[in-house]
C-alpha positions in Angstrom: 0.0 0.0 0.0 2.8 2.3 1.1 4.5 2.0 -2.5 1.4 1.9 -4.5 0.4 5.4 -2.4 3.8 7.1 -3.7 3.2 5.9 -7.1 0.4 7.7 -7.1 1.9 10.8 -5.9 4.3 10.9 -7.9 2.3 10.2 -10.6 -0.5 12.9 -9.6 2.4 15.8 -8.8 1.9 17.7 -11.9 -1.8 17.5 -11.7 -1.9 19.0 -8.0 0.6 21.4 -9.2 -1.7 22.8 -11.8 -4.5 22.6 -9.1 -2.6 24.6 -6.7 -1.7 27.3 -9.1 -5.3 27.8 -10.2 -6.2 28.6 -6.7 -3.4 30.4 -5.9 -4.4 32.8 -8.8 -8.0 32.9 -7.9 -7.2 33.8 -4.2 -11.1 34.6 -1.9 -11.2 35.9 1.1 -12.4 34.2 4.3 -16.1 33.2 3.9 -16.0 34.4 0.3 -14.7 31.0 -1.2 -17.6 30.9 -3.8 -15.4 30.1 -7.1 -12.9 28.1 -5.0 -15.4 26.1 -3.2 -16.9 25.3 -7.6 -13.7 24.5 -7.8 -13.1 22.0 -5.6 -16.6 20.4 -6.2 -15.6 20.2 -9.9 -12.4 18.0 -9.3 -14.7 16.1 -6.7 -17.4 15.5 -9.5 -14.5 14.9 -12.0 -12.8 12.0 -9.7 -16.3 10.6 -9.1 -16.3 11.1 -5.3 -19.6 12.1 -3.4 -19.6 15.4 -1.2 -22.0 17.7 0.3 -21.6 21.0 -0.9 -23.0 24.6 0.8 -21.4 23.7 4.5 -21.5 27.1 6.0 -21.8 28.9 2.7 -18.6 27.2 0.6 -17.5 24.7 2.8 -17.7 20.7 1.4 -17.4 17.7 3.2 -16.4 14.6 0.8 -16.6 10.7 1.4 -14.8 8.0 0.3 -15.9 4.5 1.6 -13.8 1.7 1.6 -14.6 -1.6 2.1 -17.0 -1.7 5.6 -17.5 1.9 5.5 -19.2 1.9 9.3 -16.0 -0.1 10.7 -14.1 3.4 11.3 -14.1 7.0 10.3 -10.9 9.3 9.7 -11.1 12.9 8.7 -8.8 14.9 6.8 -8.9 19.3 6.6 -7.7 21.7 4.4 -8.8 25.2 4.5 -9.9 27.6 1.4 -9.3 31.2 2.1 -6.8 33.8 1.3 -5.6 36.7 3.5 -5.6 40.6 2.4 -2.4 41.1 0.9 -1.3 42.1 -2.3 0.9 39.7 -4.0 4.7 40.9 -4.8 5.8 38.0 -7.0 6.3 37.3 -10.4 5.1 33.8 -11.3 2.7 32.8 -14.1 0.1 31.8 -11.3 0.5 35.1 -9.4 -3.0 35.8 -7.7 -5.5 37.8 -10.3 -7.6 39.7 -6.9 -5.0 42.5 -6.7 -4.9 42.6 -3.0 -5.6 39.2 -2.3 -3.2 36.0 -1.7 -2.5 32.7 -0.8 0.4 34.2 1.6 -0.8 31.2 4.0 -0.6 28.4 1.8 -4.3 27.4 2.4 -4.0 26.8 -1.9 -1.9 24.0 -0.9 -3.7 22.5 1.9 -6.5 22.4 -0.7 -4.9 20.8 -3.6 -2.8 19.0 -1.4 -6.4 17.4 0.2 -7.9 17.0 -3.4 -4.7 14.7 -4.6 -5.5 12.9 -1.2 -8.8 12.1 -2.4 -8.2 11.3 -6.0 -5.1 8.7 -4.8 -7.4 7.2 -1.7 -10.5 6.9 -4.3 -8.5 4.8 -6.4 -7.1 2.5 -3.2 -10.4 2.5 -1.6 -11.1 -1.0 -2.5 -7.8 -2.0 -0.6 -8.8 -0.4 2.7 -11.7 -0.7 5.5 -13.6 2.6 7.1 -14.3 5.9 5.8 -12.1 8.8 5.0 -14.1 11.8 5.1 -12.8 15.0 3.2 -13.1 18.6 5.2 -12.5 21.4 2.8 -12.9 24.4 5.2 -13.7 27.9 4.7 -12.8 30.7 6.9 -9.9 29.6 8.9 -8.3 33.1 8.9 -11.4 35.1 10.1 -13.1 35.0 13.4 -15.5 32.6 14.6 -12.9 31.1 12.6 -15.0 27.7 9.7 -14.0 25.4 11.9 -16.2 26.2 14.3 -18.9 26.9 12.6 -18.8 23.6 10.5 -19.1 21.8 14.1 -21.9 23.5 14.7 -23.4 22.5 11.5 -22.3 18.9 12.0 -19.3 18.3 10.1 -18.0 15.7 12.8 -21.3 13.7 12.8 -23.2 11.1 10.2 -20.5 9.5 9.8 -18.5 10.9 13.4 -14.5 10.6 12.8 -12.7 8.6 15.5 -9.9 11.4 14.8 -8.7 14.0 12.6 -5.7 15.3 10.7 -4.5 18.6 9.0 -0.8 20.0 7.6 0.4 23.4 7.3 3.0 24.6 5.1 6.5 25.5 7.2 8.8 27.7 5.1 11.3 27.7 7.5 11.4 24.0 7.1 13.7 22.2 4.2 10.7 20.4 1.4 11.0 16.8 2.3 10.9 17.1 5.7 8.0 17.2 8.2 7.4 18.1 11.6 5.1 16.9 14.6 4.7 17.7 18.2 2.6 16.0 20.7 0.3 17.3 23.4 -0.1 21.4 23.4 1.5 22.6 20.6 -0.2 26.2 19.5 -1.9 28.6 21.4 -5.5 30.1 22.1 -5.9 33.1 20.6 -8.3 36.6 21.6 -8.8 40.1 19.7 -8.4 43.0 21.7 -10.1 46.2 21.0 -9.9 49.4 23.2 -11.1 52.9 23.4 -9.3 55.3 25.6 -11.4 58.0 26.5 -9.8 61.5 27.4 -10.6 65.3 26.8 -9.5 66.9 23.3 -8.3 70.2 22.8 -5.8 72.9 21.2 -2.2 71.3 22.5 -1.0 75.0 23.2 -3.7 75.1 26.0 -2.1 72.1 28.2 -4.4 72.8 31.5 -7.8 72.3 29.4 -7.1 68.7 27.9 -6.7 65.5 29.2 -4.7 63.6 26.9 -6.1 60.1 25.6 -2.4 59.3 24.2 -0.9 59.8 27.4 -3.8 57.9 29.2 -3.2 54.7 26.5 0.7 54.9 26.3 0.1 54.3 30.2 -2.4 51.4 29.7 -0.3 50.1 27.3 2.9 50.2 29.5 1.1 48.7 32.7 -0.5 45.5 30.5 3.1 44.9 29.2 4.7 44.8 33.0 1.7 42.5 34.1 1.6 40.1 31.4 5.2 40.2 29.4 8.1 41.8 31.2 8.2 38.9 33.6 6.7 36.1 31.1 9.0 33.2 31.7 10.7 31.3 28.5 8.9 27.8 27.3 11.0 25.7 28.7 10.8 27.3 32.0 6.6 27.0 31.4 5.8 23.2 30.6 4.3 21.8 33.1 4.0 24.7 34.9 0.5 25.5 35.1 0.7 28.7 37.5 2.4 30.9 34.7 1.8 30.1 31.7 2.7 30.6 28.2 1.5 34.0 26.9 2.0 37.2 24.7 0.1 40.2 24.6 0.4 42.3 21.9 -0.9 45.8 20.7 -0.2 46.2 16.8 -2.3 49.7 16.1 -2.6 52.9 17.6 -5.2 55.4 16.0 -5.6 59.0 17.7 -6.4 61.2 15.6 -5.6 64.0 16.6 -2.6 66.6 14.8 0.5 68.2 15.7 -1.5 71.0 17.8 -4.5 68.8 18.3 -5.3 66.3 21.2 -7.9 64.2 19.8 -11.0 63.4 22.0 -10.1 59.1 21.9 -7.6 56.9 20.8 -8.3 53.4 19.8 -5.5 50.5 20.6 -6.0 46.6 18.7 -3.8 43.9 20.0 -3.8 40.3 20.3 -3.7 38.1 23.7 -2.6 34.2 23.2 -1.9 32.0 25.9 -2.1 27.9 26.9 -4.2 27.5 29.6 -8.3 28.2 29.2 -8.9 28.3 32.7 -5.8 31.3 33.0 -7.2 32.8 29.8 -10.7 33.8 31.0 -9.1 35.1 33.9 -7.0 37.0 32.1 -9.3 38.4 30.5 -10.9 40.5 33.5 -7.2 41.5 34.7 -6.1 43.2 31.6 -9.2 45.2 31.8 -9.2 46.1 34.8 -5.8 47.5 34.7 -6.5 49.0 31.2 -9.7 50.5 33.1 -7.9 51.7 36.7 -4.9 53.4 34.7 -7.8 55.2 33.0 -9.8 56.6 36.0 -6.4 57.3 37.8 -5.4 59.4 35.0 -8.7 61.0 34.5 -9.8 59.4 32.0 -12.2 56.4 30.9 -11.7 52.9 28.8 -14.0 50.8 26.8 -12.1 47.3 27.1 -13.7 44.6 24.5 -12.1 41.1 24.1 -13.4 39.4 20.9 -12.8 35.8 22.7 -11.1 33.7 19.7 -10.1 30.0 18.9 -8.9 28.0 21.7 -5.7 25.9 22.1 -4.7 23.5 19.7 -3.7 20.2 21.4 -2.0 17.0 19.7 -4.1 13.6 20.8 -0.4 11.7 22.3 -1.7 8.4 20.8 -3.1 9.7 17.6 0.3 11.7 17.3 2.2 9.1 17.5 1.2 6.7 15.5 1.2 8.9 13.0 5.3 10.1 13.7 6.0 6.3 13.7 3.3 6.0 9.7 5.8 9.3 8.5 8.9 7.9 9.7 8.5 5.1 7.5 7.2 6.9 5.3 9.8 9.2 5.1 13.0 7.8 6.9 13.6 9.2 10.8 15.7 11.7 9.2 13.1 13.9 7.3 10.4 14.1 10.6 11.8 16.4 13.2 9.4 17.4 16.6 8.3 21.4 16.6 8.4 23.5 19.4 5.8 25.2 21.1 4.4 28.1 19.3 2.5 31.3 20.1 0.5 31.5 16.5 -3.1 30.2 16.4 -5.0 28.0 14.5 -8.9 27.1 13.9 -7.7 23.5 13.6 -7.8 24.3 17.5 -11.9 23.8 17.1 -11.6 20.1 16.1 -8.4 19.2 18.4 -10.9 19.9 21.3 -13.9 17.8 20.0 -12.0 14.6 18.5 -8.2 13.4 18.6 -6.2 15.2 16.5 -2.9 15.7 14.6 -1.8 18.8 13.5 1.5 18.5 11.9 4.2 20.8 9.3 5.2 19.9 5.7 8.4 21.6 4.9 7.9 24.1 1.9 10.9 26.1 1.7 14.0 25.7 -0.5 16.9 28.4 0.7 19.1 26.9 -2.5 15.6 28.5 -4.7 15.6 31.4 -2.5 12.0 30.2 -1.3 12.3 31.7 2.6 9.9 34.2 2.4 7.4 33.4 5.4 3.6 33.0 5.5 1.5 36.2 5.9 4.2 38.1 3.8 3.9 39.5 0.0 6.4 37.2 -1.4 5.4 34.1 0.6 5.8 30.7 -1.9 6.5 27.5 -2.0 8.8 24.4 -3.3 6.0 22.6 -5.5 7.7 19.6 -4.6 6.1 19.4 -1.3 3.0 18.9 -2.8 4.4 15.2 -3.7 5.1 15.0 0.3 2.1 16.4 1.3 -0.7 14.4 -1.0 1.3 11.0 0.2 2.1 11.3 3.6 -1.5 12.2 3.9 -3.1 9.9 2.5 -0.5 7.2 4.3 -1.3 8.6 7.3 -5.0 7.9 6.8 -4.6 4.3 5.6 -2.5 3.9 9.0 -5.1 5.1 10.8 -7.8 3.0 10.1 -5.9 0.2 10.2 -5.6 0.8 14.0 
């Protein structure tokens, strides 16, 4: 099975190629995925597989039924949308939305989960269970598609025993791949504040009260209280009484002038951390800080948390068997074990419902010059990867119904 799977990869690289490229050039934004998600239908319809199509709005859920269907069910995600960026490269598949990109390599995910299905279509009269086929929308946007397709009932009729998903890694070498078990990415909130002063003429000092001063205050205490003394990850596992976080401001609007002292100023940040119990508390610290700097200064402070995905945790057991399927799929040499990180994923939805594996497929290629990283204007991708990804998949799939 293993070398009949990579056959097929090989085989199907230059047709996921050309499926990547058409996405990556017809880039929608989250829960716009309209012509991708006709896209992906099409391929499904071409390679004969049945799906369900309209899952909040573009989502699809495909299945492919071995032999006894009912004996187990794995699932398999890849997300659809693009992030607001305009593209800076110069390939032939550069995206046609001026400012709109795959700069997160969800185009890969995609076509990687479409070669998955063509390849485990072909093989499914060589394997028992069900493989059932998430193609996401809206991993990038809050509520975040995952959680909205649980609500809709992606995990039930038939209900996966587990789930898997990959992420491209440019900073890891194509034809390696990298898993972590237990916690392995963080919760994530949006933080939206207005700091409420007087306004004035900035000549006449005594008859404001200066919201920038008031906010560069707020902003200083919230950094003392939840980063100056924010130990290092190895310090934090297993430490539950201080755990890993980061808060973050990014943007600072007052609009005021050089002789103007505007009336407000609005701060947006992010707040991640590892611990859901810590996180809601949390919550009602920062603000009340953000809120008794204020009033001491004279001022006021509408503190809004937009609470976001949670934690993503790797099931130990799934995880593992899945290092042990790519180690021999790959050799020992090409899977390497991730650290901790403090970026967020919606994946995070489905790691707390079912077990889970979340794992990296190496995308970059420094001999290329392919190092630019997601979220970034240049961001791209060795398309040999795509070889990797649409085998190691599917392998991991037939490995997990086996057990």
């Amino acid at each position: 099975m293993k070398e009949k799977i990579k056959s097929l990869a090989k085989s199907s690289l230059s047709e996921v190629i050309a499926i990547r490229r058409h996405l990556h050039a017809n880039p929608e934004l989250s829960f716009e995925e309209i012509n991708t998600s006709n896209y992906i239908a099409s391929k499904l319809k071409e390679y004969n597989i049945p799906f369900q199509q309209g899952i909040v709005k573009t989502g699809i859920v495909a299945l492919i039924e071995g032999k006894n269907p009912s004996k187990k069910v794995v699932a398999l995600r890849g997300d659809m949308d693009a992030l607001p960026i305009l593209e800076k490269n110069t390939v032939d598949y550069k995206s046609k939305n001026e400012g709109v990109m795959h700069a997160c390599g969800h185009d890969v995910h995609s076509s990687s989960l479409l070669g998955v299905a063509k390849i485990l279509n072909e093989l499914k009269g060589e394997f028992e269970g069900t493989i059932k086929l998430i193609f996401q929308p809206g991993e990038e946007k809050l509520p975040g598609g995952a959680s909205l397709m649980i609500k809709e009932g992606v995990l039930e009729n038939p209900k996966p025993t587990s789930i898997f998903a990959q992420h491209v890694f440019p900073s890891m070498e194509v034809g390696k791949v990298g898993f972590r078990t237990g916690m392995y990415m963080a919760s994530t909130d949006e933080i939206y504040v207005t700091v409420k002063g007087k306004g004035g003429h900035a000549a006449m000092s005594n008859e404001y009260n200066n919201p920038l001063l008031i906010a560069s205050a707020i902003l200083i205490e919230l950094n003392k209280a939840f980063m100056i003394q924010a130990p290092s990850f190895s310090t934090l596992e297993g430490d539950n009484e201080r755990p890993p976080r980061v808060l973050a401001f990014g943007k600072i609007i007052g609009n005021g002038a050089t002789n103007v002292i505007p009336d407000e100023v609005k701060l947006e940040g992010t707040f991640r951390t590892m611990d859901e119990v810590w996180r809601k508390e949390a919550h009602i610290k920062m603000k009340s800080i953000a809120e008794e700097v204020a009033k001491n200064m004279g001022g006021s402070c509408d503190f809004v948390v937009e609470h976001g995905y949670p934690f993503l945790v790797n099931d130990e057991a799934t995880t593992k068997k899945a290092i042990a399927a790519a180690e021999d799929y790959l050799g020992k040499e090409n899977v390497e074990e991730l650290p901790l990180r403090m970026t967020a994923e919606d994946f995070a939805f489905f790691s707390q419902q079912i077990p889970a594996c979340f794992y990296r497929l190496g995308t970059g290629n420094k001999s290329k010059g392919i190092t630019s990283g997601v979220h970034t204007a240049t961001f791209d991708i060795d398309e040999q990867a795509l070889e990797i990804g649409v085998g190691l998949m599917a392998w991991l799939a037939v490995n997990e119904l086996k057990s």
